[in-house]
N, CA, C and O atoms as a Tinker XYZ file with bonds, in Angstrom:
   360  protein
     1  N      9.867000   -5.845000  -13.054000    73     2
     2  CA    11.115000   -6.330000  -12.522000    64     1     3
     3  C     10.841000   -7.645000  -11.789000    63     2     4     5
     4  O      9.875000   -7.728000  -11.031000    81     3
     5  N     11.722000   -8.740000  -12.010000    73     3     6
     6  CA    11.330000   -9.554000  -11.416000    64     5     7
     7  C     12.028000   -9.575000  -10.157000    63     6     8     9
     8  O     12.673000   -8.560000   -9.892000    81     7
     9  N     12.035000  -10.776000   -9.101000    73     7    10
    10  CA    11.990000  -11.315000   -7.858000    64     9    11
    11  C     13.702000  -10.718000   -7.581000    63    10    12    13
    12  O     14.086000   -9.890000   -6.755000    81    11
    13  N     14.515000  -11.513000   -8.634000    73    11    14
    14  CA    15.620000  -11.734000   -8.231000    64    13    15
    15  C     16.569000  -10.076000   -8.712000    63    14    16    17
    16  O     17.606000   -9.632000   -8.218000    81    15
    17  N     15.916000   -9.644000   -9.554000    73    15    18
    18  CA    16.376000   -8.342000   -9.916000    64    17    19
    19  C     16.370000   -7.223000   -9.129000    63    18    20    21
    20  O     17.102000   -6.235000   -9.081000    81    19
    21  N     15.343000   -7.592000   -8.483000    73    19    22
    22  CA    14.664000   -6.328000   -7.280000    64    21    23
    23  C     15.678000   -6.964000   -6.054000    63    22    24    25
    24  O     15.879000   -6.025000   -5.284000    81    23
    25  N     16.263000   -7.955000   -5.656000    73    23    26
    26  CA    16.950000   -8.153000   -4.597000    64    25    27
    27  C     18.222000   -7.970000   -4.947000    63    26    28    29
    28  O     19.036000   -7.888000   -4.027000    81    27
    29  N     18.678000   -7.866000   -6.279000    73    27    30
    30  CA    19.813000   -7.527000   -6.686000    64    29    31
    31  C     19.882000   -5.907000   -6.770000    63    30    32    33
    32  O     21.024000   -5.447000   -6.787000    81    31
    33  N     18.877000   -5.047000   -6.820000    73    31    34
    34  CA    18.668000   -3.679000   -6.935000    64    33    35
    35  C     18.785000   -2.962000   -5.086000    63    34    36    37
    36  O     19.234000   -1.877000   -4.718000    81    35
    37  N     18.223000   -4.017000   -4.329000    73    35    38
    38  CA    18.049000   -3.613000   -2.806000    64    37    39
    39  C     19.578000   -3.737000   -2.630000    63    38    40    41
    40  O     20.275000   -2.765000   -2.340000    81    39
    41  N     20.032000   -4.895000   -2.808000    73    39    42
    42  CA    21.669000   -5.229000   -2.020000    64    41    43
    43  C     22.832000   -3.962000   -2.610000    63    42    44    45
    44  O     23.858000   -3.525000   -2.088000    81    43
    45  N     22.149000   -3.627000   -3.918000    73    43    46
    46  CA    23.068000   -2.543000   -4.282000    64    45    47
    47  C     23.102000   -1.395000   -3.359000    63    46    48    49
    48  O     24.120000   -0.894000   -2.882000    81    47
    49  N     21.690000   -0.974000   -3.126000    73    47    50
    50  CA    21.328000    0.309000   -2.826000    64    49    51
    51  C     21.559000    0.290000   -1.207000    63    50    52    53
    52  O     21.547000    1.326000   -0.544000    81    51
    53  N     21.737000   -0.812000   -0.733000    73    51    54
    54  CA    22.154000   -1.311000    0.906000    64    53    55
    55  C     23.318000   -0.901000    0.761000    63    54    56    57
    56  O     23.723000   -0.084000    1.588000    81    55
    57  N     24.209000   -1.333000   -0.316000    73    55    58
    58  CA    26.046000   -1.017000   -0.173000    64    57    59
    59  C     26.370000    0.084000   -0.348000    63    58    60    61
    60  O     27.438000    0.520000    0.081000    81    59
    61  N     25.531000    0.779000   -1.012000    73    59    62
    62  CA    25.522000    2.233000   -1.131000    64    61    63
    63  C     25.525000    2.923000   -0.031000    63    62    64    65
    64  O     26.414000    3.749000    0.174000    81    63
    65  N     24.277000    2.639000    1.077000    73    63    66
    66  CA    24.042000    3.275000    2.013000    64    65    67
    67  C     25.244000    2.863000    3.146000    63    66    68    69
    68  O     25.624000    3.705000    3.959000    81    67
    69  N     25.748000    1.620000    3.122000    73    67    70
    70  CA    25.925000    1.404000    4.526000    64    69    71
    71  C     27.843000    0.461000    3.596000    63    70    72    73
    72  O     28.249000   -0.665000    3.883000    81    71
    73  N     28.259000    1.057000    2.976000    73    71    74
    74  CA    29.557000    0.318000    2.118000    64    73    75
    75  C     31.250000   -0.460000    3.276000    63    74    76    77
    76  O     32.455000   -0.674000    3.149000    81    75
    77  N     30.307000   -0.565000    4.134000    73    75    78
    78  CA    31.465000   -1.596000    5.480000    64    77    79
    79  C     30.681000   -2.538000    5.651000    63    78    80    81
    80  O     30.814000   -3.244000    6.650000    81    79
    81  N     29.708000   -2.774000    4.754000    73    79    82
    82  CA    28.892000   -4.455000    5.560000    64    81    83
    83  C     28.742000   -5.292000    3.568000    63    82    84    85
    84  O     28.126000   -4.658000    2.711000    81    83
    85  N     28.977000   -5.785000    3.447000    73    83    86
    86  CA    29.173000   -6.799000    2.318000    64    85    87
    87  C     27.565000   -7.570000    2.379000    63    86    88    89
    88  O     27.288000   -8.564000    3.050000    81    87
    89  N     26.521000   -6.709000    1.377000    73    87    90
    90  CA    25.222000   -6.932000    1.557000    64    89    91
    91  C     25.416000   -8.732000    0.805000    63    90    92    93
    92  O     24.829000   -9.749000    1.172000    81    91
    93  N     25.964000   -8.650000    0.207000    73    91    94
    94  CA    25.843000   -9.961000   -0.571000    64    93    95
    95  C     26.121000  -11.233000    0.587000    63    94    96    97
    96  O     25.532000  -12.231000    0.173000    81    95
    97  N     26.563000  -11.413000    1.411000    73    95    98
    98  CA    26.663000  -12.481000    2.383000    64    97    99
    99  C     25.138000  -12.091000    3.654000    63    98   100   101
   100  O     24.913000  -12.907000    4.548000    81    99
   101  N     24.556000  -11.232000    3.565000    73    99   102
   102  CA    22.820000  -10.915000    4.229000    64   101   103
   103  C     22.012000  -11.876000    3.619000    63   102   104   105
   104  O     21.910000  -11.969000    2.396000    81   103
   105  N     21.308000  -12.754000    4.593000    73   103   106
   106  CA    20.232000  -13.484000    4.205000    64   105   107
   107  C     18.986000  -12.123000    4.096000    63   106   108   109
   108  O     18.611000  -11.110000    4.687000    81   107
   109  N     18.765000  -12.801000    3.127000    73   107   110
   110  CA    17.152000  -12.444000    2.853000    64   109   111
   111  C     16.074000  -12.039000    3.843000    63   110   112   113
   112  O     15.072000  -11.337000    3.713000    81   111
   113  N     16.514000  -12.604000    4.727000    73   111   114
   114  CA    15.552000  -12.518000    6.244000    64   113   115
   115  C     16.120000  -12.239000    7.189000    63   114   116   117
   116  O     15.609000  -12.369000    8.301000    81   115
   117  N     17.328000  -11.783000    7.000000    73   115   118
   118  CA    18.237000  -11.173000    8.408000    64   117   119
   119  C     17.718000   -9.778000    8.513000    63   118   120   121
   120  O     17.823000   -9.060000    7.519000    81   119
   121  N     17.207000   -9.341000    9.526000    73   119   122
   122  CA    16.823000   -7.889000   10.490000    64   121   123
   123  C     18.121000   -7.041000   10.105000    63   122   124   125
   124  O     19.281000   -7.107000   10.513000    81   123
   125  N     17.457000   -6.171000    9.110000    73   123   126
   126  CA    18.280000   -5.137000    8.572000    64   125   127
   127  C     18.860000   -3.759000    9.993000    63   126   128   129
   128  O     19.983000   -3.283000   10.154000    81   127
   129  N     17.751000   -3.523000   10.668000    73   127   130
   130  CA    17.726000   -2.491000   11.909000    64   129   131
   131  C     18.319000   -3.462000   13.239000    63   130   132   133
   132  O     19.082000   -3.120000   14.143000    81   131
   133  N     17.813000   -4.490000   13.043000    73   131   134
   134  CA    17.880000   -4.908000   14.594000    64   133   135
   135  C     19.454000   -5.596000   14.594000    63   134   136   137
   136  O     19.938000   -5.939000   15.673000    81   135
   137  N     20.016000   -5.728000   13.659000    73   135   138
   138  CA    21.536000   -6.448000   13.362000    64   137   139
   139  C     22.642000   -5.172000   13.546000    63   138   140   141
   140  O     23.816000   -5.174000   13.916000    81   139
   141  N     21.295000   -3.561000   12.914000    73   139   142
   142  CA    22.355000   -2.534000   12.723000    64   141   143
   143  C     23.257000   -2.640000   10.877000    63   142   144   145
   144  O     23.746000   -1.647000   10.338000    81   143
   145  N     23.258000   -3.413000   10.534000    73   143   146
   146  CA    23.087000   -3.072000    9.207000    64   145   147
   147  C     22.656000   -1.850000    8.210000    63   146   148   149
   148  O     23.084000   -1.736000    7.061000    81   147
   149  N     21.826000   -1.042000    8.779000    73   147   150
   150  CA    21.132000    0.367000    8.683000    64   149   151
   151  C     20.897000    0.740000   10.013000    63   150   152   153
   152  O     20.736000    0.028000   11.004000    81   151
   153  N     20.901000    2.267000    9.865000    73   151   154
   154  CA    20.615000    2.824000   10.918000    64   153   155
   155  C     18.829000    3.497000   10.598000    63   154   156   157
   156  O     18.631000    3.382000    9.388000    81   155
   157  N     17.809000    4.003000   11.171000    73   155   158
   158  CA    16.825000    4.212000   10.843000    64   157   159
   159  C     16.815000    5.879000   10.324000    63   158   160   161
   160  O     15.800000    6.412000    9.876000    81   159
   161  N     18.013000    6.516000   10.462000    73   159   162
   162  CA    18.644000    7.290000    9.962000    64   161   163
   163  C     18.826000    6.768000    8.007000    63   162   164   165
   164  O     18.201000    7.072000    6.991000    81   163
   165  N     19.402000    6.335000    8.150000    73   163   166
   166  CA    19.904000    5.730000    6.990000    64   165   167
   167  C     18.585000    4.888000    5.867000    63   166   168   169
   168  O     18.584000    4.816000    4.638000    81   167
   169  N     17.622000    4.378000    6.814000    73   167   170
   170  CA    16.605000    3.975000    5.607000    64   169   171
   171  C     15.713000    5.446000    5.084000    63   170   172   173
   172  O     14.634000    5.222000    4.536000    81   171
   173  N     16.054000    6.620000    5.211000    73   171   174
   174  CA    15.998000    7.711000    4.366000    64   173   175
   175  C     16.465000    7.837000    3.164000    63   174   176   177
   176  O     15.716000    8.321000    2.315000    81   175
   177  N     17.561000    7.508000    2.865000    73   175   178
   178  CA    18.619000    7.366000    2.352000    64   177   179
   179  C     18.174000    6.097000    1.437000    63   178   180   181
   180  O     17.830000    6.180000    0.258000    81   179
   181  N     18.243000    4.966000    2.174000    73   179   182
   182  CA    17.340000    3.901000    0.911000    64   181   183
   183  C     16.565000    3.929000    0.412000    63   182   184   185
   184  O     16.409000    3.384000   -0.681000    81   183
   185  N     15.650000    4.668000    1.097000    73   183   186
   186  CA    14.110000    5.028000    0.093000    64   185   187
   187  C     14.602000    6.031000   -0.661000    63   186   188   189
   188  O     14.004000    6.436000   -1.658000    81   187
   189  N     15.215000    6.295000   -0.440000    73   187   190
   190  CA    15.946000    7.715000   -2.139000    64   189   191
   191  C     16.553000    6.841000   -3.216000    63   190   192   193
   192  O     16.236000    6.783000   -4.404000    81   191
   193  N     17.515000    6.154000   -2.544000    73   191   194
   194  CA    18.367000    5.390000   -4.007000    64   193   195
   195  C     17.177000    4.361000   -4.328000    63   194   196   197
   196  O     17.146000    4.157000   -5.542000    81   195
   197  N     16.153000    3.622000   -3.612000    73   195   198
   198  CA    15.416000    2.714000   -4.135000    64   197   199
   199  C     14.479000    3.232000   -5.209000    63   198   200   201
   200  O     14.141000    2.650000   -6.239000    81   199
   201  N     14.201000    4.164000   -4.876000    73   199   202
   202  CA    13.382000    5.117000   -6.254000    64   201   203
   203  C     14.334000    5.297000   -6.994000    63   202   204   205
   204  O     14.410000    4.365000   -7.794000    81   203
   205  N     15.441000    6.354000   -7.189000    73   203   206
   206  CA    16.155000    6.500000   -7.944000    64   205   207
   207  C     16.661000    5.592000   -8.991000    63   206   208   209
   208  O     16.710000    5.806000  -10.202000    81   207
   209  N     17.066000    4.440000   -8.268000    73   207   210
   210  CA    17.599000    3.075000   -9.363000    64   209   211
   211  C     16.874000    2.191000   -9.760000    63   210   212   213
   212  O     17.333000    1.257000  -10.418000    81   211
   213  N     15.179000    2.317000   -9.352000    73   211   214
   214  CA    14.506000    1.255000   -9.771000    64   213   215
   215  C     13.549000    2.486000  -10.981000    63   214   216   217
   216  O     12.934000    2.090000  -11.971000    81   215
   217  N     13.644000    3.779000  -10.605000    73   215   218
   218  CA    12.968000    4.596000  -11.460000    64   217   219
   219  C     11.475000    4.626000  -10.983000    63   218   220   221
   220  O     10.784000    5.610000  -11.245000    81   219
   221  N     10.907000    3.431000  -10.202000    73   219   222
   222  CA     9.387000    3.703000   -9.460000    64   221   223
   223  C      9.353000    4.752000   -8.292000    63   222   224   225
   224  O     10.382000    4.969000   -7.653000    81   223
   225  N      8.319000    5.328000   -8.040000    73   223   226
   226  CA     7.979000    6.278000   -7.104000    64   225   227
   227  C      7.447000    5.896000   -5.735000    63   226   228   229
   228  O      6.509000    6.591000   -5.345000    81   227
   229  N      7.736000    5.218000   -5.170000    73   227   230
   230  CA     7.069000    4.822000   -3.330000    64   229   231
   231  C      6.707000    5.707000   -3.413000    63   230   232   233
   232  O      7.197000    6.743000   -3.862000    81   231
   233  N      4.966000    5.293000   -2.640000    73   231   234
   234  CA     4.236000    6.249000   -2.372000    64   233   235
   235  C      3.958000    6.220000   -0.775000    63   234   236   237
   236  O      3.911000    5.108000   -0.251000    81   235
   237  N      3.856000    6.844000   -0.337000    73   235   238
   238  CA     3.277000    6.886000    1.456000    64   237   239
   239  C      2.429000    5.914000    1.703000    63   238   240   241
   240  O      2.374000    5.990000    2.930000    81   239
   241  N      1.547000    4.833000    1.328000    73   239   242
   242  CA     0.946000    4.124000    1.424000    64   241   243
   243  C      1.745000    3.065000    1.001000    63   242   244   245
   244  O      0.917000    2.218000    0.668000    81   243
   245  N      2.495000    2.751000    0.873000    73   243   246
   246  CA     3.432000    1.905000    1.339000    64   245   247
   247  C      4.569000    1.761000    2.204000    63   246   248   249
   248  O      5.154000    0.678000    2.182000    81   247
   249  N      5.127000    3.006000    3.239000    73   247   250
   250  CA     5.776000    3.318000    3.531000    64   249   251
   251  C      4.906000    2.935000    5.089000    63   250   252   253
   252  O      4.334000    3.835000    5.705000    81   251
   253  N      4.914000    1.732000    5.503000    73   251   254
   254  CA     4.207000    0.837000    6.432000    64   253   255
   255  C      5.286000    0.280000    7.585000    63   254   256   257
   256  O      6.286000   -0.305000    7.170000    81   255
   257  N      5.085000    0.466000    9.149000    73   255   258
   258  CA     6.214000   -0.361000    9.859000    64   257   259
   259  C      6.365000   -1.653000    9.394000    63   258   260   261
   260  O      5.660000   -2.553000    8.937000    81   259
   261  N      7.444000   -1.454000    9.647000    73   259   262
   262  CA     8.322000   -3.015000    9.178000    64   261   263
   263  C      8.513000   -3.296000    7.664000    63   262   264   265
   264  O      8.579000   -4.446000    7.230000    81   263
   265  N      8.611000   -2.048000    6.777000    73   263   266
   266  CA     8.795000   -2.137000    5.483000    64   265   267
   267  C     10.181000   -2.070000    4.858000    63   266   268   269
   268  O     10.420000   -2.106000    3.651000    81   267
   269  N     11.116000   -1.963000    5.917000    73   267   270
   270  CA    12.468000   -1.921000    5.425000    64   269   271
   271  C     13.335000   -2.748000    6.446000    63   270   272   273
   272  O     14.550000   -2.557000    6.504000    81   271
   273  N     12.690000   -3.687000    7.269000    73   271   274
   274  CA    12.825000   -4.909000    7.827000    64   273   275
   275  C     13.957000   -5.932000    7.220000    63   274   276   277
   276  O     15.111000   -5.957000    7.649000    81   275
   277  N     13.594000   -6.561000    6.427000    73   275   278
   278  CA    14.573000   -7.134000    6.301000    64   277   279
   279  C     14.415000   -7.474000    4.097000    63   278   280   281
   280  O     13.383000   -7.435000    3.427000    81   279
   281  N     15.770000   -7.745000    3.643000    73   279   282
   282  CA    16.160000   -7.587000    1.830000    64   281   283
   283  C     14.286000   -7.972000    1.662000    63   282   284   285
   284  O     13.628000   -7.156000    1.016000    81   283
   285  N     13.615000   -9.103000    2.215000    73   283   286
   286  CA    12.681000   -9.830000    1.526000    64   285   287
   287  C     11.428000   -9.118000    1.794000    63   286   288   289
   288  O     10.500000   -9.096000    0.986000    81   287
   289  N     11.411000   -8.595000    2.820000    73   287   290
   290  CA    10.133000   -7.668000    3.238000    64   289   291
   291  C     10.607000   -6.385000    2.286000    63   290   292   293
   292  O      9.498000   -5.939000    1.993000    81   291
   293  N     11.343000   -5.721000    1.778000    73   291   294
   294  CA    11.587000   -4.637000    1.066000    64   293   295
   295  C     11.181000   -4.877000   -0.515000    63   294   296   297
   296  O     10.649000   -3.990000   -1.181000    81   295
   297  N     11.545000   -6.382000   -1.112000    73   295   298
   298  CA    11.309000   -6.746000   -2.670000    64   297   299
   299  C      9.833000   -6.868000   -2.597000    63   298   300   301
   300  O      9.140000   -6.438000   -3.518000    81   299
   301  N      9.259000   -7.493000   -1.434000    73   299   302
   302  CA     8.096000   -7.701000   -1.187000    64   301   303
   303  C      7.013000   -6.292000   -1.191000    63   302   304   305
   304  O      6.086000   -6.153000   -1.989000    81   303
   305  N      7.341000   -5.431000   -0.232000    73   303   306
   306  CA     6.467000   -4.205000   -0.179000    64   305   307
   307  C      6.871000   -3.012000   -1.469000    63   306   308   309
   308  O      6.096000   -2.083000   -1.695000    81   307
   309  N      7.984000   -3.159000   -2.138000    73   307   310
   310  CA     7.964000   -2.309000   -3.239000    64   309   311
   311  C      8.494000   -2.592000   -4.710000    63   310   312   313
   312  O      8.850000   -1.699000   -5.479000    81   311
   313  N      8.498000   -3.674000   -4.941000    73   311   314
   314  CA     8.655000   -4.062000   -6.497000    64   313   315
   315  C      8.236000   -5.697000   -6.509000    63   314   316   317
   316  O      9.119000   -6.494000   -6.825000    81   315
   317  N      7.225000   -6.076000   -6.251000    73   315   318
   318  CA     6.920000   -7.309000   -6.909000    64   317   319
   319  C      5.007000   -6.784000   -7.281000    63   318   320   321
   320  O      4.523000   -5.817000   -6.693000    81   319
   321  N      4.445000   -7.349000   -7.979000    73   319   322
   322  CA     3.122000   -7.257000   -8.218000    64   321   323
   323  C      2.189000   -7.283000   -7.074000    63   322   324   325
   324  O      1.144000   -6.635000   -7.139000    81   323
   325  N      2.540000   -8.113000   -5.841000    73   323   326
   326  CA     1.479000   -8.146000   -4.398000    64   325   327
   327  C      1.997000   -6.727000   -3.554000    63   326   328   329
   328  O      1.610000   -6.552000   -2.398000    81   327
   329  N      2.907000   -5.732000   -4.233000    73   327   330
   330  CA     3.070000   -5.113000   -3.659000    64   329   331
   331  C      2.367000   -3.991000   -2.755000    63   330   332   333
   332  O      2.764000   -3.596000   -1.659000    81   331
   333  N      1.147000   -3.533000   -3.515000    73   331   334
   334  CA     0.506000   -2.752000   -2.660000    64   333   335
   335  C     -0.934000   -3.618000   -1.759000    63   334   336   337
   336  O     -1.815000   -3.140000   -1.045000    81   335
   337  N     -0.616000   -5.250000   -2.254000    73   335   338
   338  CA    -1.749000   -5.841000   -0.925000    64   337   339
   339  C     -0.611000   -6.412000    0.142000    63   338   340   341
   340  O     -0.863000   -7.378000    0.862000    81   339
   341  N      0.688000   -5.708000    0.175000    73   339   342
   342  CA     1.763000   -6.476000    1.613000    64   341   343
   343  C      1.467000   -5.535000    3.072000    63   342   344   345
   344  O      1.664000   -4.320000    3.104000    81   343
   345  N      1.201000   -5.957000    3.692000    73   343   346
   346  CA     0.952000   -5.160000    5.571000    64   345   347
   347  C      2.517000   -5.464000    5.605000    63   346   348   349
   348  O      2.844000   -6.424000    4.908000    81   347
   349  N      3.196000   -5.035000    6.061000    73   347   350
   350  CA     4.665000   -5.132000    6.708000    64   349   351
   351  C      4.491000   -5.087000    7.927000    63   350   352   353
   352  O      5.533000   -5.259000    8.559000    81   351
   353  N      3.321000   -4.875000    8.709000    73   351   354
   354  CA     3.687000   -4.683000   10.421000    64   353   355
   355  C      3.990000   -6.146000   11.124000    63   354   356   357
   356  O      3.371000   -7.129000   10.717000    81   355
   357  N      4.728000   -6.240000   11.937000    73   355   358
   358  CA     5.088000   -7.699000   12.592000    64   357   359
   359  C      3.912000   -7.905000   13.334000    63   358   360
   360  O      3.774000   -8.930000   14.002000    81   359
């Protein structure tokens, strides 16, 4: 999957979770938790539909603080090729 597919797969699975915030106007680097955009409740919930609709399996070794941070840290730690050399911790 490439770059732009996988951010088109996250923004879905964001509207899914959270369908009163219009993921498509979210920068790439806007603080998904710290804006409230998700609740940390709720990135449960994304790591389900993100497997589900991308069909890959996250494994616990990627499941790193700051991995559901913000759209670009998420394409980054689970669907691009550097994915399992990304640290997500700030």
């Amino acid at each position: 999957m490439n770059k732009s597919d996988a951010e088109t797969l996250v923004r879905e699975c964001l509207q899914r979770v959270n369908p009163n915030t219009d993921f498509n106007t979210v920068s790439n680097e806007t603080s998904l938790l710290e804006n409230r955009f998700i609740t940390s409740f709720q990135v449960l919930d994304l790591l389900l539909l993100l497997e589900q609709s991308s069909g890959n399996r996250i494994t616990a070794q990627q499941l790193l603080p700051g991995c559901f941070k913000n759209i670009a840290v998420i394409v980054n730690s689970f669907f691009t090729l550097e994915a399992e050399d990304v640290f997500c911790r700030e």
